[in-house]
N, C-alpha and C positions, 0 to 999 in steps of 0.2 A: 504494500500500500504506500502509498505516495501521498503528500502533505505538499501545499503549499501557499499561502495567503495572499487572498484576493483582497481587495479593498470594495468595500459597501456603503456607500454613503457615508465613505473617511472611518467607519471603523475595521478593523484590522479582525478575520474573521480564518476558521484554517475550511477549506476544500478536504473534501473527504472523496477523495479520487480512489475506484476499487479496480484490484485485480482481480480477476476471476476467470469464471470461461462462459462461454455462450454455445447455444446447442447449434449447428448447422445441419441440413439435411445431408445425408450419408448417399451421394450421387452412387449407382452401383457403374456408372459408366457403358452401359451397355445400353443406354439410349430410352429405356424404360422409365416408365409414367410413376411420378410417384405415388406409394398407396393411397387408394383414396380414404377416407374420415368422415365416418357416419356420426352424428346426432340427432339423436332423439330416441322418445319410448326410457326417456330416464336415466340416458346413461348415453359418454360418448365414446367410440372404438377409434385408436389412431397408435395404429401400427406400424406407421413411418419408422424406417430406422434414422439415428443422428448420433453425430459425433461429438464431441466437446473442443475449444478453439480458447486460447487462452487470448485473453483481451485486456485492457484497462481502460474501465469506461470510466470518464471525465465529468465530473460532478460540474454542473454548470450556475452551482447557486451563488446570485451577484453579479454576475452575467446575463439571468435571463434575456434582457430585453436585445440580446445577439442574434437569438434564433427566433425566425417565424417560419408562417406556412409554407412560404413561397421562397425564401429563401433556404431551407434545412429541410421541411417537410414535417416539423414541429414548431407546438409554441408553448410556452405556460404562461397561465394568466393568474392572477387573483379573482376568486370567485365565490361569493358566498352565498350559501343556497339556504333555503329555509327547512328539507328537509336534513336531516342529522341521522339516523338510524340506517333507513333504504331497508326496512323490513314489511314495511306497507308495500303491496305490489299497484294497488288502485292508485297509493299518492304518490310512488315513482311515475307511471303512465301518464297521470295529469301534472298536477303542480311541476315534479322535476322534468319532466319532459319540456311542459310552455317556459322552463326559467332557460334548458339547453338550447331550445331553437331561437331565444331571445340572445343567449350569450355570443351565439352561432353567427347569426344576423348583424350584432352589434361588430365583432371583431373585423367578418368578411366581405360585408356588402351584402351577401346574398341577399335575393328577394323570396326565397322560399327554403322551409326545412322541414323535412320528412325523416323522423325517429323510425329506424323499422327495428331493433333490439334493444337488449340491454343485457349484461352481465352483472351479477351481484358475486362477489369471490370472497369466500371467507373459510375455505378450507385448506387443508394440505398441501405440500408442495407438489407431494407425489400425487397427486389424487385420482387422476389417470387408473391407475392400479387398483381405486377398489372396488370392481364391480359394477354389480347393477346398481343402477341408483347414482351413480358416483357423482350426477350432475348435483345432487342435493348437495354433495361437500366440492364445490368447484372449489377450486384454486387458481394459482399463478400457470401461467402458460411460458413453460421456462424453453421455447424451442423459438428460435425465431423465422417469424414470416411476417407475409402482411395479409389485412383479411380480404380482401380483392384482387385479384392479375385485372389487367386492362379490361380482357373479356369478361370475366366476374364482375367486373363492375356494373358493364353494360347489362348482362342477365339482370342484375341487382334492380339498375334501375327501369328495365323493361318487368321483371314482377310486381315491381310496387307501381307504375305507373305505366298498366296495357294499355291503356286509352290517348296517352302523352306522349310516350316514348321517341315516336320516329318524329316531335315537333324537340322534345327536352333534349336529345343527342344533338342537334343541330346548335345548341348553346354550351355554354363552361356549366359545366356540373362537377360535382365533391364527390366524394364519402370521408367523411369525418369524424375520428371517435373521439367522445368527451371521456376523460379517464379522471375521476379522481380519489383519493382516499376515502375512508369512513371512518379511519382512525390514521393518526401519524404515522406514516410507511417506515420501518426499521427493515424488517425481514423480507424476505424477494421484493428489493425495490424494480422498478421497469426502466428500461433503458430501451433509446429510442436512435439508429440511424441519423446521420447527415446523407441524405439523397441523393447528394455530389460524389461520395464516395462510392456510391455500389450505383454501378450501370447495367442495363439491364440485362447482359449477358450473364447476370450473376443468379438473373430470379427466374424460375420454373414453373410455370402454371400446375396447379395439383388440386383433383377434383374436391368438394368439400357439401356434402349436403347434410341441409338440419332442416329434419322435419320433410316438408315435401319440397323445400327448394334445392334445387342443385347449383350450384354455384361452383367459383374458381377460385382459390386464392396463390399466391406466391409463395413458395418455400425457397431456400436461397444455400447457394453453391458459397462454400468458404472463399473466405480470401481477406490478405492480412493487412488490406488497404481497407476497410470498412472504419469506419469512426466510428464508436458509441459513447453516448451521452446519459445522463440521468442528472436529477435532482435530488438531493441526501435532505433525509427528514421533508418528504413533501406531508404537507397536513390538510384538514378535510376543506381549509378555504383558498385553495390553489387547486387549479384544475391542470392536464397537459392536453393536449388537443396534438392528434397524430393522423395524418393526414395518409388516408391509402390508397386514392385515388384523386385524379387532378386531369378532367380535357383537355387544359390548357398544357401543351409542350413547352412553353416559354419558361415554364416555369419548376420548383419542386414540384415531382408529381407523387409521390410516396416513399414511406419511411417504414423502412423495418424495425421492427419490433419486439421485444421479448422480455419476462421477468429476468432476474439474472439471482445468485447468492451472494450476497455478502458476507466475508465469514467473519466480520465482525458484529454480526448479530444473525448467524447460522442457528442457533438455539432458540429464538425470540417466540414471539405467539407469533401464529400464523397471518399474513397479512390479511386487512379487508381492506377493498376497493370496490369501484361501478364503473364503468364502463358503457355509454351509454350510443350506439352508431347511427351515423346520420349522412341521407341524401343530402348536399347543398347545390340548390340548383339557382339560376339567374337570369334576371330578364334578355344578357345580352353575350 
């Protein structure tokens, strides 16, 4: 681990930069599709094999205001929400949802946001492994990908919007996840790509369906040019917002993604966070 003092508004604060490793997909080379990843009926199957990749991701606290959408393919913001628990499923759907699409709206312009999920994570690291049921104790998703490939995106937003779609493709449209604590992150904090660093020779479409959509997301070929970033001690009034898809070429268009460990609180509770994904779509 590595130490080093940033300055914050003139006060003198230490960076808690971690080494660790991050999961990448286990390519067999042989030109084959990776496994595909069922959810639903209670329980998710993801039998992907991955390797571990040793990294040192860069605690970006004091720096925030360096990285955004469009330029990294992440942002954090300050954000405080009225709900606290996230154990009400009715007052996530309403209230936190109308405060996301308002946060959404506020930061990007967009003229329209469509919620189609949300994740509530309060279990195990491993959680994968236990069974049926396993989505009741979800956890951290310690493999990195992103939850869209280009075409995933499109199905994404041709499911939610059959009646729209071939007028909504013709403008800049998102997918945007609002990520934030429910309690101060210690244990599997999330770490987030710079989009400049992995070109897309590096990311692999790989099937992913939950429930009856079938969708695409990106799983990602190693490589020791990749940058990773996080925020040490993120708390429940700071959100990160991690952009997986983006029409605009001009721009970041996606950021990978993944929990990571810290072994300075390898022991801790288990993290809780929500995760809340969103179409952003635009008049123009």
């Amino acid at each position: 681990m590595h130490e080093t003092p940033p300055v914050v508004n003139g006060d003198q604060t230490n960076k808690h930069h971690v080494a660790t490793t991050l999961n990448y997909w286990d390519d067999p080379g042989n030109g084959a599709r990776p496994t595909p990843i069922f959810i639903g009926k209670g329980r998710i199957t993801n039998e992907r094999p991955h390797r571990a990749h040793n990294f040192v991701v860069t605690d970006v606290s004091g720096d925030e205001d360096k990285y955004s959408l469009d330029s990294h393919g992440f942002q954090y913001c300050r954000h405080e929400s009225r709900e606290k628990d996230f154990i009400d499923e009715q007052s996530i759907q309403s209230a936190y949802y109308e405060e996301c699409k308002q946060l959404l709206k506020d930061v990007t312009g967009a003229s329209r946001v469509r919620i189609f999920n949300h994740k509530v994570r309060r279990g195990p690291t491993q959680w994968h492994h236990l069974g049926f049921n396993n989505l009741k104790n979800r956890g951290p998703v310690t493999r990195t990908h992103v939850d869209q490939s280009y075409a995933g995106a499109e199905l994404r937003l041709r499911w939610e919007f059959p009646n729209e779609a071939d007028e909504l493709v013709k403008r800049r449209y998102q997918i945007i996840n609002i990520w934030r604590p429910i309690e101060t992150i210690l244990k599997d904090p999330i770490a987030v790509a710079d989009a400049d660093s992995v070109p897309d020779v590096d990311l692999v479409g790989a099937e992913m369906t939950e429930d009856d959509f079938k969708g695409e997301s990106w799983v990602v070929r190693y490589s020791p040019n990749h940058r990773w970033y996080y925020k040490h001690r993120m708390t429940p009034q700071e959100v990160l917002l991690i952009k997986c898809f983006d029409s605009d070429t001009s721009v970041a268009r996606r950021s990978l993604h993944s929990a990571f460990e810290d072994p300075a609180h390898r022991d801790g509770e288990s993290r809780q966070s929500i995760e809340v994904r969103c179409l952003v779509c635009y008049d123009a």
